[in-house]
N, CA, C and O atoms as a GROMACS GRO file, in nm:
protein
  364
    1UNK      N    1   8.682   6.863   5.488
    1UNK     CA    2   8.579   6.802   5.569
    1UNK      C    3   8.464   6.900   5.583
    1UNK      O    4   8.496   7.014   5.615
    2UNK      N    5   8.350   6.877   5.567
    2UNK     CA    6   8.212   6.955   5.572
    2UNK      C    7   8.182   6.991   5.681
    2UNK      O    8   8.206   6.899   5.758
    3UNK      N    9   8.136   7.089   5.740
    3UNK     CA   10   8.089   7.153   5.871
    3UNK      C   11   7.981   7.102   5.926
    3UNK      O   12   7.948   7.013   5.848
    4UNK      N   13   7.900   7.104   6.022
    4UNK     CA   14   7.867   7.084   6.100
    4UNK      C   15   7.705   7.068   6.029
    4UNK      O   16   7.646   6.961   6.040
    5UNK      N   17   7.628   7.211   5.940
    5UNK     CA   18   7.549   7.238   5.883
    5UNK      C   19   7.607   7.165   5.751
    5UNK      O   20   7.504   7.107   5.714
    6UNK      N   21   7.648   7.151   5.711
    6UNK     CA   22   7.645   7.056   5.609
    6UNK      C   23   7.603   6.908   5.605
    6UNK      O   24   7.543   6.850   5.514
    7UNK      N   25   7.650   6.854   5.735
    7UNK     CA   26   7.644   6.748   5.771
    7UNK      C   27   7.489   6.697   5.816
    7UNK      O   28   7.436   6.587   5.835
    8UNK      N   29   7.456   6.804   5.821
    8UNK     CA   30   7.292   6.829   5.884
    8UNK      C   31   7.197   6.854   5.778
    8UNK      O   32   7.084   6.807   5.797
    9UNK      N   33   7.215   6.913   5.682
    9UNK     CA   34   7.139   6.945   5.582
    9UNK      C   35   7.168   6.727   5.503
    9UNK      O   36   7.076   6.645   5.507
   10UNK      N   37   7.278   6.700   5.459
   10UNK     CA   38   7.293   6.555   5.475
   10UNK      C   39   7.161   6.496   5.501
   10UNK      O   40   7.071   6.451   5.431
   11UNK      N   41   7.181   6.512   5.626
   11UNK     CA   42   7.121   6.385   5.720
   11UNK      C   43   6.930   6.414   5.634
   11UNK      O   44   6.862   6.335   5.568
   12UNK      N   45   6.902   6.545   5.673
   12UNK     CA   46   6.791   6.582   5.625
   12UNK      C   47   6.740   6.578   5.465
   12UNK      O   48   6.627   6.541   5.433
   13UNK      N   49   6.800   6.605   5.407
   13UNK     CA   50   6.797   6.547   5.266
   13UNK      C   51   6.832   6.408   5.164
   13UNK      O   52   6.812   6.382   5.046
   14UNK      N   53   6.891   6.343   5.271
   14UNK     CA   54   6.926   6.244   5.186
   14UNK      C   55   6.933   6.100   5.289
   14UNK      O   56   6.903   5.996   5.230
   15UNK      N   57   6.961   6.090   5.405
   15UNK     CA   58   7.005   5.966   5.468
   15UNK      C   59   6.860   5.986   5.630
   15UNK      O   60   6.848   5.948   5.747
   16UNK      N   61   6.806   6.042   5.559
   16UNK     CA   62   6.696   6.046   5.740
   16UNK      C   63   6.600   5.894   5.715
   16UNK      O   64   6.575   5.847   5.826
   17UNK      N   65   6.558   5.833   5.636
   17UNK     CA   66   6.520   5.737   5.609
   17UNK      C   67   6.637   5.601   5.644
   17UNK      O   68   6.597   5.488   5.672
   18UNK      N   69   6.771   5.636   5.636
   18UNK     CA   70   6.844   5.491   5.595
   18UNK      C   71   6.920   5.486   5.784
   18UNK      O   72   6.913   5.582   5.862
   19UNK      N   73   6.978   5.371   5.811
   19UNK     CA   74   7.039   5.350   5.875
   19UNK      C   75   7.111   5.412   5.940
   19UNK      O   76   7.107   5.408   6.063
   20UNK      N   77   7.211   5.499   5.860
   20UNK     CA   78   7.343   5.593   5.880
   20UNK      C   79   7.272   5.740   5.969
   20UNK      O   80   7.328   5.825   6.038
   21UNK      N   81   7.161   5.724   5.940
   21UNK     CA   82   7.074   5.876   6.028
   21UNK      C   83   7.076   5.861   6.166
   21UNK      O   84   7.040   5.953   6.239
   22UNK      N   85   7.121   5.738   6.215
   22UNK     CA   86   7.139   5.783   6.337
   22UNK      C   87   7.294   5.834   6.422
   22UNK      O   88   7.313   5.881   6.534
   23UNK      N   89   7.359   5.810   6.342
   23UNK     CA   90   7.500   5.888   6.363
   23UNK      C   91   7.501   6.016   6.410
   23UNK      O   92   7.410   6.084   6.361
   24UNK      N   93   7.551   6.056   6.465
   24UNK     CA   94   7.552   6.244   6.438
   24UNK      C   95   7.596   6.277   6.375
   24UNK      O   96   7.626   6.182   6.303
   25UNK      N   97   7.652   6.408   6.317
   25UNK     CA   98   7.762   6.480   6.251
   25UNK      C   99   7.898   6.411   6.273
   25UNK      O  100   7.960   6.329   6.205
   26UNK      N  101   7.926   6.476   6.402
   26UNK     CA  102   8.072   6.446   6.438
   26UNK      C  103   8.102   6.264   6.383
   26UNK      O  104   8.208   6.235   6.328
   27UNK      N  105   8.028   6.191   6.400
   27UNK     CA  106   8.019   6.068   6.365
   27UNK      C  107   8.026   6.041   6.236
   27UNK      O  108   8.080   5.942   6.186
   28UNK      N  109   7.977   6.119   6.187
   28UNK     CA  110   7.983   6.105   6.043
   28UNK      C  111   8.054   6.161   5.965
   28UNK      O  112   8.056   6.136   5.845
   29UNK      N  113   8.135   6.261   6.034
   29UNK     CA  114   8.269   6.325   5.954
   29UNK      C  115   8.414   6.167   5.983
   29UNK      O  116   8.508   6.133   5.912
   30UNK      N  117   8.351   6.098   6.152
   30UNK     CA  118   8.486   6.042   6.179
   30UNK      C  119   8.463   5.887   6.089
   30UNK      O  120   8.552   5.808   6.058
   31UNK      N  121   8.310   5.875   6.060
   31UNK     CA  122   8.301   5.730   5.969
   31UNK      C  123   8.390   5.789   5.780
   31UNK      O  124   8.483   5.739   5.717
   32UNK      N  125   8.293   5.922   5.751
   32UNK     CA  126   8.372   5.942   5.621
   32UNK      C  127   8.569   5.946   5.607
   32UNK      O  128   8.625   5.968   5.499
   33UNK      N  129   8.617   5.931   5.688
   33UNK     CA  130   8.769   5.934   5.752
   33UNK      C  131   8.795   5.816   5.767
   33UNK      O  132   8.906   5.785   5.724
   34UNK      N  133   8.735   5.735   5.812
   34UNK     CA  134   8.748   5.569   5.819
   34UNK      C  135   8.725   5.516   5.677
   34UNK      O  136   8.784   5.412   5.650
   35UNK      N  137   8.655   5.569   5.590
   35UNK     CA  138   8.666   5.511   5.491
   35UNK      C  139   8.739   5.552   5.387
   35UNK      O  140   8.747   5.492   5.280
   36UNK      N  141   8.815   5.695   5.425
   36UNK     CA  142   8.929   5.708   5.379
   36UNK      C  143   9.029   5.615   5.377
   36UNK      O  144   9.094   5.578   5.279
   37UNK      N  145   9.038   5.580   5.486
   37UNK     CA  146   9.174   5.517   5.516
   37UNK      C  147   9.220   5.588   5.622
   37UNK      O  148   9.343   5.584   5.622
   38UNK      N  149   9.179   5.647   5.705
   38UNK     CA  150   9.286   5.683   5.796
   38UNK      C  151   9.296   5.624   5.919
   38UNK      O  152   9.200   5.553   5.949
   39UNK      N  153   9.398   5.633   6.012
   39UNK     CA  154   9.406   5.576   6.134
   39UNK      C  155   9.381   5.626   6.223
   39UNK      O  156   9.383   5.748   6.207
   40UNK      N  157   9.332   5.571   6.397
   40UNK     CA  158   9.267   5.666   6.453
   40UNK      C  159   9.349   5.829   6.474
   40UNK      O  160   9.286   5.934   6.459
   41UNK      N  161   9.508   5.823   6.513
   41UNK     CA  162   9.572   5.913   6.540
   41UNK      C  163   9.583   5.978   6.433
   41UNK      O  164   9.637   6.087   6.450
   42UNK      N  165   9.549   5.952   6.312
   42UNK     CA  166   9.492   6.080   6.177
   42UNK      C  167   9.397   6.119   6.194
   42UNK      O  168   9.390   6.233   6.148
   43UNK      N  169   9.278   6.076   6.254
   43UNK     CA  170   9.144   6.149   6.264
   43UNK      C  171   9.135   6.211   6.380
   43UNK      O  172   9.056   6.305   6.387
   44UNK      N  173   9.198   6.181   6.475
   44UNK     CA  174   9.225   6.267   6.576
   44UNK      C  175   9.291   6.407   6.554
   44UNK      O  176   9.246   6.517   6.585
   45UNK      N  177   9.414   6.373   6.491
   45UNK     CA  178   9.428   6.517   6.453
   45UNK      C  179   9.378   6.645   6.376
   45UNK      O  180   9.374   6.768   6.389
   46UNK      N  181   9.340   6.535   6.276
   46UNK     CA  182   9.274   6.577   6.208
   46UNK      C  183   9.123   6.709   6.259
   46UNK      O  184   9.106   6.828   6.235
   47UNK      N  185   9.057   6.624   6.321
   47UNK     CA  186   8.911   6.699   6.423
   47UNK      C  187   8.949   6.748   6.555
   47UNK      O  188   8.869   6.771   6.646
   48UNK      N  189   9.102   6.765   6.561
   48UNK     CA  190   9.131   6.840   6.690
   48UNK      C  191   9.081   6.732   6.810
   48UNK      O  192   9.043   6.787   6.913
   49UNK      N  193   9.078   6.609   6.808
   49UNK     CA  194   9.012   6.502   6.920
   49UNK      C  195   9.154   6.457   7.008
   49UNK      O  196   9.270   6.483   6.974
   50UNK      N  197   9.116   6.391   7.113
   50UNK     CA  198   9.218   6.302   7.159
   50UNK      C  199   9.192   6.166   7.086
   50UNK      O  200   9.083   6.169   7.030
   51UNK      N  201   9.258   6.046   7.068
   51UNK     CA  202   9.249   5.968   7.030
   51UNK      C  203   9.150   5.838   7.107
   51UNK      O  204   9.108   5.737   7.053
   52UNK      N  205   9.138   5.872   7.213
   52UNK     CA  206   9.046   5.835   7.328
   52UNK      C  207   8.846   5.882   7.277
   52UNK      O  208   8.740   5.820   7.289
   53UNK      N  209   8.882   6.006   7.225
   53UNK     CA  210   8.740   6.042   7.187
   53UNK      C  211   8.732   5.982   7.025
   53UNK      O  212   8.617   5.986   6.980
   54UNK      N  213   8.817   5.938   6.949
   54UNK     CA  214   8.781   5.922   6.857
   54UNK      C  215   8.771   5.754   6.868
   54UNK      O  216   8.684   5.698   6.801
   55UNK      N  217   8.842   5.690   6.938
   55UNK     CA  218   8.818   5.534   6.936
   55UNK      C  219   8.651   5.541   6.968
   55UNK      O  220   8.578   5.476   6.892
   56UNK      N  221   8.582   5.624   7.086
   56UNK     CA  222   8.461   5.606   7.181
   56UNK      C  223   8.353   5.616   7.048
   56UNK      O  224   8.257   5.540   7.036
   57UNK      N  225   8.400   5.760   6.918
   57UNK     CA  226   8.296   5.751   6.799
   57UNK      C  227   8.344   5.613   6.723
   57UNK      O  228   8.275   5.580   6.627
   58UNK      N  229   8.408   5.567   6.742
   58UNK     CA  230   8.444   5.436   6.653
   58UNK      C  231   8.344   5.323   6.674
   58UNK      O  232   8.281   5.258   6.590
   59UNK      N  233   8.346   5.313   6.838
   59UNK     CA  234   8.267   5.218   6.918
   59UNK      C  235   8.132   5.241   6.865
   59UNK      O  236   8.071   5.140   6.831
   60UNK      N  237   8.060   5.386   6.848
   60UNK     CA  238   7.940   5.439   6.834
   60UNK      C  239   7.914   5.358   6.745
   60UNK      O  240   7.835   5.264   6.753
   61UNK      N  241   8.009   5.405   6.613
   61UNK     CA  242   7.963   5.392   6.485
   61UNK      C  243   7.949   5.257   6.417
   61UNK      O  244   7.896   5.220   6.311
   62UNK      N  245   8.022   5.191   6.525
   62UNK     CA  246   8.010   5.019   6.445
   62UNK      C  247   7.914   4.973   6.565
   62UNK      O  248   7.967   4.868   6.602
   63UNK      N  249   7.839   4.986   6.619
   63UNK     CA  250   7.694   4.987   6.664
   63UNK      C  251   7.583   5.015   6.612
   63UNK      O  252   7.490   4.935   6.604
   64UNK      N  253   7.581   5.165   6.559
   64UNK     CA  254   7.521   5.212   6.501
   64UNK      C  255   7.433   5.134   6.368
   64UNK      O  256   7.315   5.102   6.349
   65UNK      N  257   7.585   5.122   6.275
   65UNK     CA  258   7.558   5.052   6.121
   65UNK      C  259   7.561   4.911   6.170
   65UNK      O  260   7.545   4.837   6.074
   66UNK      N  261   7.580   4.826   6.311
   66UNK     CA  262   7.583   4.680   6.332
   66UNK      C  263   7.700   4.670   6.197
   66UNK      O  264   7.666   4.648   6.081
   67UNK      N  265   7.812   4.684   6.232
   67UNK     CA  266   7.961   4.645   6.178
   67UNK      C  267   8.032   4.601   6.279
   67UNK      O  268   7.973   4.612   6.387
   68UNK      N  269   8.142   4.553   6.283
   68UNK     CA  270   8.222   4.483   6.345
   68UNK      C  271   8.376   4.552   6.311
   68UNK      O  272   8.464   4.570   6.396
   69UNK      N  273   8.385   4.582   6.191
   69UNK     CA  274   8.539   4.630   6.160
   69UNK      C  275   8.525   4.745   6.109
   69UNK      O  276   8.410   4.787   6.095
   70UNK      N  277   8.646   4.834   6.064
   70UNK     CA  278   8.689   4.915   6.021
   70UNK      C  279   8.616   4.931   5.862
   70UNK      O  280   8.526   5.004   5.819
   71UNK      N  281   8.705   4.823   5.799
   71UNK     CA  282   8.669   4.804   5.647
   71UNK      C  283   8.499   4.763   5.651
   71UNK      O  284   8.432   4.806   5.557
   72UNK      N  285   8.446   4.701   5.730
   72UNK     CA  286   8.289   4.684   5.719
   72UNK      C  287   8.229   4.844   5.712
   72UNK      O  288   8.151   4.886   5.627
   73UNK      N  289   8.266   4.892   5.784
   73UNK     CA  290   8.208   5.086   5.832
   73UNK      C  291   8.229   5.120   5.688
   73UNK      O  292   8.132   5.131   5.613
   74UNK      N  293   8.380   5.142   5.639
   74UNK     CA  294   8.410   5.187   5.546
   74UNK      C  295   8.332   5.152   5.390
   74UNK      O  296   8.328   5.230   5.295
   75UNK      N  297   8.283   5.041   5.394
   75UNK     CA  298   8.178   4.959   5.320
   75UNK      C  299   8.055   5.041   5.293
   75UNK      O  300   8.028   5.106   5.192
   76UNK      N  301   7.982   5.023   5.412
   76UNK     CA  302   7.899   5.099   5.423
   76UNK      C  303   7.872   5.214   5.411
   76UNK      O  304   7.755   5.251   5.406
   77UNK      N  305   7.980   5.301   5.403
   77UNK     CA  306   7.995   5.459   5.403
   77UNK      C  307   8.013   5.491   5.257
   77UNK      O  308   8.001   5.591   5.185
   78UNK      N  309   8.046   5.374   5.244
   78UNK     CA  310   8.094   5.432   5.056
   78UNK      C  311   7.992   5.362   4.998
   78UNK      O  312   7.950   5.388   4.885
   79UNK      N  313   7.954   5.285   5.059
   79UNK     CA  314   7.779   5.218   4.961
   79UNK      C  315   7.666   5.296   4.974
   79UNK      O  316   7.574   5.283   4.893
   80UNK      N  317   7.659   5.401   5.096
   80UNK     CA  318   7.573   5.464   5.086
   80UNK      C  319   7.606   5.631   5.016
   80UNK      O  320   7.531   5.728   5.023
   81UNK      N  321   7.721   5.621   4.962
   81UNK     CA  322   7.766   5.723   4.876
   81UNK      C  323   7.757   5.870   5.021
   81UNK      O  324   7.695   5.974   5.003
   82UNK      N  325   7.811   5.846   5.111
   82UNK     CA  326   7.828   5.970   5.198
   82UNK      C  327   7.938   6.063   5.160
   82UNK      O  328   7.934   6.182   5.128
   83UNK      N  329   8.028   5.987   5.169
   83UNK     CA  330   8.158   6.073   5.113
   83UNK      C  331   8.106   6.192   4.958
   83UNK      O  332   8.125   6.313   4.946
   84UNK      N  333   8.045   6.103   4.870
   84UNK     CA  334   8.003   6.171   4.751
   84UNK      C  335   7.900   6.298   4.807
   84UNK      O  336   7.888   6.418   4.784
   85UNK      N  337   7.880   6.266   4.833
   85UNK     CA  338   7.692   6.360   4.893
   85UNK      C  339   7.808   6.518   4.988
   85UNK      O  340   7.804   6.637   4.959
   86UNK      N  341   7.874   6.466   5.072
   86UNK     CA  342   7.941   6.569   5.172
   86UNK      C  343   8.030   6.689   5.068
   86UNK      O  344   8.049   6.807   5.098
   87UNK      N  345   8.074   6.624   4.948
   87UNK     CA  346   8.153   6.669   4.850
   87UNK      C  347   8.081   6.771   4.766
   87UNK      O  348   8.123   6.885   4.745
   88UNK      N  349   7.974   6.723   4.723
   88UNK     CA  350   7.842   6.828   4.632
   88UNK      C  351   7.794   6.903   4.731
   88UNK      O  352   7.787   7.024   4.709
   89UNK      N  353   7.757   6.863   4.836
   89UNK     CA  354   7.729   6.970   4.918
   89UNK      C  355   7.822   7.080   4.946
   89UNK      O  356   7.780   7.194   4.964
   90UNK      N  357   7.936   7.053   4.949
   90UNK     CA  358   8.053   7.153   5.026
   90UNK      C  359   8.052   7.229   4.868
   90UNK      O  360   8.025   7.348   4.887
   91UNK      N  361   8.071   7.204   4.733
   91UNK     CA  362   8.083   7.282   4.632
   91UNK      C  363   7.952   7.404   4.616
   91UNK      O  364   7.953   7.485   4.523
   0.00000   0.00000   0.00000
């Protein structure tokens, strides 16, 4: 998972124009995780969260992108190629 400055350099190079820019970081490490596949009590552990803070970025984030589900977020996250972008960056 990409740090914090990674996630930021992101936002600034590539997604400050689109939709997904208004996420934060932390939001956007827990949407790229959703479109993994994971469940909330994997991403919780995962980011050291309670599962309480990660449902509340869940709530954020399907506001944010105006989604409704899980797999809609996950849609979106992989249509806007985030996951790819976090990956070249971290190399």
């Amino acid at each position: 998972m990409p740090n914090v400055n990674i996630l930021l350099n992101i936002y600034h190079k590539y997604i400050s124009d689109k939709p997904v820019s208004t996420l934060t970081p932390r939001e956007i490490e827990t949407s790229i995780l959703i479109a993994e596949g994971m469940t909330n009590k994997e991403i919780a552990k995962k980011l050291y969260l309670s599962e309480k803070t990660v449902k509340h970025y869940i709530t954020n984030i399907f506001a944010k992108l105006k989604v409704s589900t899980r797999t809609q977020a996950a849609v979106f996250i992989l249509k806007h190629d985030i996951t790819n972008l976090c990956k070249e960056l971290e190399d």
